[in-house]
VONUSE-805872 format. One record per residue: x, y, z of N, C-alpha, C in turn; residue in one letter. Coordinates in steps of 0.02 Angstrom, whole numbers, plus 50000, padded with zeros to 5 digits. Layout:
XYZXYZXYZA;...
***
This chain:
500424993950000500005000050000500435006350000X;501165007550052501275011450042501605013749978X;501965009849941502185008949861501645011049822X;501075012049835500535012749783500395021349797X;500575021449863500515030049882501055032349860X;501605030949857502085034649825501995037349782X;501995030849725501685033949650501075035849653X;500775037449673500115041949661500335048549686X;500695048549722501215056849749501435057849717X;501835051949672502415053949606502065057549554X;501235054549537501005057449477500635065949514X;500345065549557500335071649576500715077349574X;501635075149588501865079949585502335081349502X;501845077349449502105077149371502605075949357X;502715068949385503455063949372503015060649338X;502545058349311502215052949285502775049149225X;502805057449156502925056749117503775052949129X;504245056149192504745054649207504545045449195X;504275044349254504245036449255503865033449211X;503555036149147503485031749098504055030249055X;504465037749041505045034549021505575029549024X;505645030349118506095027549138506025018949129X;505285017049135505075011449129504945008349059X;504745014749016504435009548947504935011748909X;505515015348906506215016748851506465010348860X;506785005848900507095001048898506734994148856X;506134994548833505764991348812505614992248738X;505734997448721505575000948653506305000348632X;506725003248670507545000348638507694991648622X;507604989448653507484981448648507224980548571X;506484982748577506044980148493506144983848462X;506704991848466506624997348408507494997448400X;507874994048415508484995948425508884998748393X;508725000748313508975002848250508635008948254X;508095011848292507925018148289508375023648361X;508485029848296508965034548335508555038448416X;508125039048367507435042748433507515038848502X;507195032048493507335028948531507865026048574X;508535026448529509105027148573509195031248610X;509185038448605509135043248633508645045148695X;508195043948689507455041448755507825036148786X;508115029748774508435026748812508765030348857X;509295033548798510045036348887509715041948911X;509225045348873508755051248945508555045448999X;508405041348982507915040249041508455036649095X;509005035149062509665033249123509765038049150X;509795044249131509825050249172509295051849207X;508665051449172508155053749233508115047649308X;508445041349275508365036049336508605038249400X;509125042349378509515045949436509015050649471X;508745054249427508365063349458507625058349490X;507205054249463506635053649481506495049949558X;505955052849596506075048949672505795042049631X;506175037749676506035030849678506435027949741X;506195021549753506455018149814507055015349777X;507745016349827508465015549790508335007549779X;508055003849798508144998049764507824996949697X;507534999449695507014998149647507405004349570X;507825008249583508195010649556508635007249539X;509025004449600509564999049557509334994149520X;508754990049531508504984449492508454987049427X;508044994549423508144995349338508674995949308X;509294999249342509925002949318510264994249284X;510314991249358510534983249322510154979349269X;509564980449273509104978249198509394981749130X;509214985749131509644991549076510204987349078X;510774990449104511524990349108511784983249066X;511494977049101511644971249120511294965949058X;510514969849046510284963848997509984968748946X;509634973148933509344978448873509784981048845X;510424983448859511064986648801511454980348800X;511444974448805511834968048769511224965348720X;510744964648753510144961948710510274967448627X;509824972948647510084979048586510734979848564X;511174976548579511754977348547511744973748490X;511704967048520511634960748479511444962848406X;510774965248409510464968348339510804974348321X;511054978748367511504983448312511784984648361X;512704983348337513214986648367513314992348350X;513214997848296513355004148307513305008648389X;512725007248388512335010448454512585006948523X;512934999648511513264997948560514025000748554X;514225002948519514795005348510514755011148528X;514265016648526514155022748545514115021348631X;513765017748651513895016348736514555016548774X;514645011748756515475008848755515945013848757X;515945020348720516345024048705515955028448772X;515455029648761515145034348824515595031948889X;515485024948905515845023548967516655024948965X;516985024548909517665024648903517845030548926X;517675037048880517425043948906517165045448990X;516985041248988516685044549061516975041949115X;517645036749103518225034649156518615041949134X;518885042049089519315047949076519155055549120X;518315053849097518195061849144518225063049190X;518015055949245518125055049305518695057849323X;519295055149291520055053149297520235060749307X;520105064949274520015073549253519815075749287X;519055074849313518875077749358519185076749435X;519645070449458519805070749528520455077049516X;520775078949455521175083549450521015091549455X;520625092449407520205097849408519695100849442X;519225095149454518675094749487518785095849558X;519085088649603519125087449664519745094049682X;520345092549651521145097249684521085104949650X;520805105849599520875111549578521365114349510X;521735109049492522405110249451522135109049388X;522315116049357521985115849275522625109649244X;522435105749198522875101249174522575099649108X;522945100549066522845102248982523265095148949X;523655089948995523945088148964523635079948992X;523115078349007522945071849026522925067548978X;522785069448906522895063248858523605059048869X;524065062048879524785058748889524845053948916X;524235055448976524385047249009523885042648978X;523505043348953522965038348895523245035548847X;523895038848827524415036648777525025032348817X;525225033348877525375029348909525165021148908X;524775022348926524505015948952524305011248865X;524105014948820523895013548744524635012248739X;525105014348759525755010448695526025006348741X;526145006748793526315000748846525944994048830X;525214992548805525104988548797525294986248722X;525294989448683525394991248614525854985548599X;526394988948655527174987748605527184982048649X;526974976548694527034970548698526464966248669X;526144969448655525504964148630525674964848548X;526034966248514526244964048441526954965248438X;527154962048386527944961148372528434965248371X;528194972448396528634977648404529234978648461X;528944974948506529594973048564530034969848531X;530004966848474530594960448451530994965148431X;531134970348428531684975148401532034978548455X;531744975948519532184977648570532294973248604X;532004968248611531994960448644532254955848580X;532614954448600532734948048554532364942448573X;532054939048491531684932548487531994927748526X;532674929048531532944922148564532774922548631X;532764929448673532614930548739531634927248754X;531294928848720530374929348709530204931148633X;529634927948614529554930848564528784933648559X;528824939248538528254943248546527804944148495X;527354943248490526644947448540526584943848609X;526354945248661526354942448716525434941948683X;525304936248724524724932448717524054937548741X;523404935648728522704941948757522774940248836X;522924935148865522864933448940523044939148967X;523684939948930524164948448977523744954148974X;523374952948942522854961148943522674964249017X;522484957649051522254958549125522704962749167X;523374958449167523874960949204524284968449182X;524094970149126524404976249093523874981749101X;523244980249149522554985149159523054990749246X;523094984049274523424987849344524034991049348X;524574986149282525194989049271525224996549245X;524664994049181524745002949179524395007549203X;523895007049236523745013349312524505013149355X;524855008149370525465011949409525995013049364X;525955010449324526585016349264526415023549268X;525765024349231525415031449217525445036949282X;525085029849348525115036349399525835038649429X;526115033349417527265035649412527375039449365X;527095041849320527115047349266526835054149312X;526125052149311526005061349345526375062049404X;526715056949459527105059249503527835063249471X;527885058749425528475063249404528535069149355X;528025069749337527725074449292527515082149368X;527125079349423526995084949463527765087049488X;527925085749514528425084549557528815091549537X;528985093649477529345102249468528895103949449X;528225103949441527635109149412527035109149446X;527355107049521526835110049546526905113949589X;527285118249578527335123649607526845129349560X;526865128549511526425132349465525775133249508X;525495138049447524575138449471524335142949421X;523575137949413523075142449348523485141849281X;523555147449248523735145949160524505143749154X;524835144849220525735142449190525645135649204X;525305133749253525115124649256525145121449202X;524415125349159523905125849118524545122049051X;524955127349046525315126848973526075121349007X;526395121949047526655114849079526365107749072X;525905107949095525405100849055525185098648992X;524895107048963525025106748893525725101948868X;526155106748874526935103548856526935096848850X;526935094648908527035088248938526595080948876X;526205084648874525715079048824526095081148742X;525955085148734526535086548672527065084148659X;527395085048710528075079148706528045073948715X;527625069548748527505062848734527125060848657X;526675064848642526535064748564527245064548526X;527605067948532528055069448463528705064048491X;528835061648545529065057648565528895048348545X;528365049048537528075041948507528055043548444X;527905050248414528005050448338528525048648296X;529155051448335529955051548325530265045348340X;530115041448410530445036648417530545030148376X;530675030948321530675025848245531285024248246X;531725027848274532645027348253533115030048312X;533445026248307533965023348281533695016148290X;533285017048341532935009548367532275011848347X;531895005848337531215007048337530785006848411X;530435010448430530255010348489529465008648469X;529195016048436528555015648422528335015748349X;528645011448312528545014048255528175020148211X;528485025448247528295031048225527475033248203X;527625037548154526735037648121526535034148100X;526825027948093526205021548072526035018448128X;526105018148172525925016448226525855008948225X;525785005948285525704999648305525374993548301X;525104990448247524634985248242524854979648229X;524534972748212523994971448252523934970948341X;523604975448375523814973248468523174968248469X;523564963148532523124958448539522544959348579X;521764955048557521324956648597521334952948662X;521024955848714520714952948760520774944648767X;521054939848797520784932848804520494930548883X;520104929548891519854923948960519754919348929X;519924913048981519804903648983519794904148920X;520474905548880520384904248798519884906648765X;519274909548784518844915448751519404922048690X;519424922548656519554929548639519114935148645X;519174939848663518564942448668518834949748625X;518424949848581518744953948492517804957848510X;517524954748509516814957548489516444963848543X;516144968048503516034971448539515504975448615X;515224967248593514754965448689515464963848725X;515824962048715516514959648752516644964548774X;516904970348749517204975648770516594981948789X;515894981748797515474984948841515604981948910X;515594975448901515594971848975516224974949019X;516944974048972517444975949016517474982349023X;517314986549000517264994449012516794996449047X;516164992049066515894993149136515914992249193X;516404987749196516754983049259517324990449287X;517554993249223518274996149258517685003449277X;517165004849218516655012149265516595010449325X;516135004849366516105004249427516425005349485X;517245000649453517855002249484518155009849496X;518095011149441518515018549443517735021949490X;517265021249488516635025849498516645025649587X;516635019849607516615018649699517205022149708X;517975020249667518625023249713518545031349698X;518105034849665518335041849648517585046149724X;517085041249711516555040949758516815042049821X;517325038849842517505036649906518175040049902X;518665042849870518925047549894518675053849913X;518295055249846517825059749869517585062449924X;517315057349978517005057150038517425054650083X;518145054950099518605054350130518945061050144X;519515059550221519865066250223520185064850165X;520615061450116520935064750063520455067350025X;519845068449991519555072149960519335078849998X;519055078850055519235084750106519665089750086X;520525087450093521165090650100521025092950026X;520775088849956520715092249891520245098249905X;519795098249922519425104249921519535110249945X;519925106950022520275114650048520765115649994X;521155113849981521825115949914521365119249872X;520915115749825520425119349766520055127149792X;520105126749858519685133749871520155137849892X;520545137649943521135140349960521555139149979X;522195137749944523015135249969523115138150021X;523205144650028523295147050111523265143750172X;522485143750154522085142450220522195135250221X;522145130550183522495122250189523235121450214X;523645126750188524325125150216524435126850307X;523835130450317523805134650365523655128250421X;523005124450391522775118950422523075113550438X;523615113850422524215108650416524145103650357X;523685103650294523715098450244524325098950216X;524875095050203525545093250151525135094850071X;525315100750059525065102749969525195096549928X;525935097649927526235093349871525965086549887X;526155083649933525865075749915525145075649909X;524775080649950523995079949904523795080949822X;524185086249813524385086749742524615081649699X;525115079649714525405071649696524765067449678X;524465066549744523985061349753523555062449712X;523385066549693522635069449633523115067749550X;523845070549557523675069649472523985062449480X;524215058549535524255051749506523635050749501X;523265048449527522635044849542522105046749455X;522095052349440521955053149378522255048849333X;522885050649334523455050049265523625039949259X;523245037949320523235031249322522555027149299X;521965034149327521295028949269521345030749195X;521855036049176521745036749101522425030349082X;522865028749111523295025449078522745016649079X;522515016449121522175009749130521775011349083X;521395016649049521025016748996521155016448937X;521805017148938522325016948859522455011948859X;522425007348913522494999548894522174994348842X;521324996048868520704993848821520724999848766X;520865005648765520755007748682521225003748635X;521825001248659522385000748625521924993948588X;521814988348638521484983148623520924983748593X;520714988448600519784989248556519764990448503X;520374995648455520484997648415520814992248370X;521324987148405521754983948386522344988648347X;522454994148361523004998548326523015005748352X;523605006348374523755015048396524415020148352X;524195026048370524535028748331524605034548351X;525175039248350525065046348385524795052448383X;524415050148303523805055748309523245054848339X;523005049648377522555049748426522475051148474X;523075052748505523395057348575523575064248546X;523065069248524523125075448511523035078648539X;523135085348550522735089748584522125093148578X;521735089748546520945091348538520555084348578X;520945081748598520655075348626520635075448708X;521475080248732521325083048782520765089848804X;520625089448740520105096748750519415095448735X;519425089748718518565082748720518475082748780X;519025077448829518965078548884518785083648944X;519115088048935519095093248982518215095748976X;518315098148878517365099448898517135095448920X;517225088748942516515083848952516505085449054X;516995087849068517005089549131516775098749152X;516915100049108516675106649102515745107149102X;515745102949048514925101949043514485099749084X;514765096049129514545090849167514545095849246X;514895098549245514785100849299515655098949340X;516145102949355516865100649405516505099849456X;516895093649494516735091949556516125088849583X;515825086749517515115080349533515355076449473X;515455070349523515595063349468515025062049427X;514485062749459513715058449398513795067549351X;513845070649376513945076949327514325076649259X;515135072849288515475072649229515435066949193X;514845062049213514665055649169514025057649103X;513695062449161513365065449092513605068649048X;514265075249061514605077249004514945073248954X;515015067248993515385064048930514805057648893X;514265058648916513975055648870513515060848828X;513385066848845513115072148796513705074748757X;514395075548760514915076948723515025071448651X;514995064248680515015056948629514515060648594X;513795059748622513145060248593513185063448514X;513575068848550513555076848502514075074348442X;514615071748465515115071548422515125067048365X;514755060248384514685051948364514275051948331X;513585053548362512965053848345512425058648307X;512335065048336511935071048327512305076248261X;512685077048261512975080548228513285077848149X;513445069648160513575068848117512855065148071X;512255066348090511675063448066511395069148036X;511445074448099511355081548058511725081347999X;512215081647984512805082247931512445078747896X;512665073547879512145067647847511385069847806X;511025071547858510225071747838510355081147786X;510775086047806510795089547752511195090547690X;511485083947710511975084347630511525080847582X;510925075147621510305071547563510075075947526X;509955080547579509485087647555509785088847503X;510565088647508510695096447463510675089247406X;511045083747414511095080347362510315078647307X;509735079947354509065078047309508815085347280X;509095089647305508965097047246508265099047314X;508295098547357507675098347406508005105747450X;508705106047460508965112847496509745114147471X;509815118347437510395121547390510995122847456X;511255118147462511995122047524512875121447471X;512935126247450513605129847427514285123347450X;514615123947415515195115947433515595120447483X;515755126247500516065128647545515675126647595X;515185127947598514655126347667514505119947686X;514875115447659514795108347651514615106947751X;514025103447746514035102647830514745098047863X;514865092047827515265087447854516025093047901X;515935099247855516595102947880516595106847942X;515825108747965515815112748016515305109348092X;515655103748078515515098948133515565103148194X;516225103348197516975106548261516435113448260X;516195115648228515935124548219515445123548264X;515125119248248514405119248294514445116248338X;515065112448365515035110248431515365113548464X;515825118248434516135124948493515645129848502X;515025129748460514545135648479514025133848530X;514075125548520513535123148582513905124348652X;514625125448645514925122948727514885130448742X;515045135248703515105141348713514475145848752X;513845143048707513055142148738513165139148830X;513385133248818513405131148886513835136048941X;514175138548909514445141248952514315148648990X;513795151248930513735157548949512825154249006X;512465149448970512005148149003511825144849066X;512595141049079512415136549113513425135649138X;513435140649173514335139249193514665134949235X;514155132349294514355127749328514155120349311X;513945119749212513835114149206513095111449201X;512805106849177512415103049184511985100849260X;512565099249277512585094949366513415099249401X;513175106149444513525107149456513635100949541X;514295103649570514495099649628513925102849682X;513705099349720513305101149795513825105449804X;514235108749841514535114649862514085118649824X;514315118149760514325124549702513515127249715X;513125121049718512545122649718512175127249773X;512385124249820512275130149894512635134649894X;513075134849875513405142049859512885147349831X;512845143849762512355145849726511505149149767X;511425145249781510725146849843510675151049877X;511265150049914511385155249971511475164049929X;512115163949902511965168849831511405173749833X;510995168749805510485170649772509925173049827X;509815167649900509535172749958509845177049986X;510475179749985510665186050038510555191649956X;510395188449911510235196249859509635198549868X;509165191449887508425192049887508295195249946X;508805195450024508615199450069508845207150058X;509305208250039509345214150020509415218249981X;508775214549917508405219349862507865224849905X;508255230649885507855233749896506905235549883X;506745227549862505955230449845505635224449888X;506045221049916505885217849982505515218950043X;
***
């Protein structure tokens, strides 16, 4: 009985439409799974699962229905759209990873792809025959087998996060834009460093980059296909999602916030800067290298134009968008950033080049849509920014901040 009063409160207070979504999208994705509409009503309604009251169990039962059996089921029938997931979650370890930097400590950092490239050629260059030019066949002979994939997930979170330690360690004394372009650097030179390293030895074979890397194997499974790699890229979201959760809500996430608001007053408090500092860009620079592990493998081939600097600047917006300093914040930026980039934009593109191609709407070959992709997605973030600055989902701080704000103006407007 009392479950029946709820929802009758729920429709009273015009969640109805919320919980029809939330309930009948997963159902319509299932039997419609090739329709875009409906994909899209799907991941709203993963987001509204979050906003709408419901009893948390009864929340998780749907989230694991979804998660667990409706996007493998719908995959099955079309992997595009499972591939668009997949990438959402990949994205949204990264942002995480970003956001305990930016978000939680405060340190603008421009150069986080570096460690995504980390961890992508570490696996790279043992999982195909490219070590044999520094290893001799007679010592091993390489590709190392898919089993190693496992063990090269943890190796490279502590390579990567031994990178931002040694990467912070003279730059963090910096702050704001000299950080800003120090990190920059830093990813740059590991780009042109894997670009270059062709000779005298081959390291990374330069701009052709690295292929074939081996996939994934369990109990002799290969796992190449791409329900394979939704599954493992939700295992490591969870993972990365509780440990960023739970620093979060620990004194080390504490000590980040005093640093992010005021160094002074933290040093004052007795927090150690630097090793909190330390501690934030390892802890990042180690879920993006563990994430360069599975791109390396997903792709089956890397190369150093995929560690660009527009890729660190994907990232950053999807934390920007999302809101710094709320994790479910920066899961939505990076699945409305994919959305935009994967999906929306390039369908737009698409649906008006038919046009122009059926004589139905005249667009000029300069104006060609396919070219001003990047145009209209710097004008959407730019929108966001002037509309909406703390994001989508800003952080609880931000938000009472915000509140409070907004009542000491309301007490002393003068028409009060």
């Amino acid at each position: 009985m009392d479950t029946i009063k709820n929802y009758i409160k729920l429709v009273k207070e015009k969640q109805l439409v919320q919980l029809v979504l939330v309930f009948l999208s997963p159902v319509l994705f299932y039997l419609y799974s090739k329709s875009s509409i409906i994909f899209l009503l799907f991941l709203a309604s993963l987001f509204l699962l979050y906003r709408v009251r419901l009893e948390l169990k009864i929340k998780g039962a749907v989230a694991l229905l979804d998660l667990l059996l409706v996007i493998p089921l719908a995959g099955l029938e079309n992997s595009y759209y499972l591939g668009i997931i997949t990438q959402i979650v990949i994205y949204a370890v990264l942002a995480i990873g970003l956001n305990v930097v930016i978000g939680f400590a405060g340190l603008l950092d421009l150069g986080y792809v570096g460690f995504y490239a980390v961890g992508a050629y570490l696996y790279a260059f043992f999982a195909t025959s490219q070590a044999n030019n520094v290893i001799p066949e007679s010592v091993y002979q390489f590709p190392l087998s898919g089993n190693w994939f496992w063990l090269f997930l943890p190796l490279a979170l502590i390579v990567s996060a031994g990178m931002g330690v040694l990467l912070g360690l003279p730059v963090l004394r910096l702050k704001g834009d000299y950080l800003a372009i120090v990190t920059l650097g830093f990813a740059e030179i590991i780009r042109i460093i894997l670009n270059n390293a062709d000779k005298p030895i081959n390291f990374t074979n330069g701009p052709k980059g690295l292929t074939p890397v081996k996939p994934p194997e369990l109990f002799g499974i290969v796992m190449n296909q791409p329900i394979h790699f939704y599954f493992i890229v939700l295992v490591l979201f969870v993972l990365v999602f509780i440990a960023a959760y739970r620093l979060d809500h620990s004194r080390i996430g504490r000590a980040w916030a005093a640093i992010r608001e005021d160094e002074l007053a933290a040093r004052t408090m007795g927090i150690p800067l630097v090793r909190m500092k330390l501690l934030a860009f390892a802890t990042g620079a180690g879920f993006a290298g563990m994430m360069g592990v599975v791109f390396a493998a997903r792709q089956t081939f890397v190369d150093p134009s995929s560690f660009g600097f527009m890729e660190s600047i994907g990232i950053l917006a999807m934390v920007i968008m999302g809101g710094m300093g709320n994790i479910r914040g920066v899961i939505v930026g990076a699945a409305a950033v994919v959305i935009l980039q994967l999906h929306l934009l390039k369908e737009l593109s698409t649906f008006l080049t038919q046009l122009s191609v059926s004589g139905i709407l005249y667009i000029p070959s300069q104006l060609d849509p396919a070219k001003y992709e990047k145009l209209v997605f710097g004008l959407i973030l730019i929108l966001m920014c002037v509309f909406r600055p703390k994001g989508l989902m800003p952080a609880k701080r931000t938000m009472e901040l915000i509140k409070g704000f907004r009542k000491k103006l309301s007490k002393e407007s003068p028409l009060s």
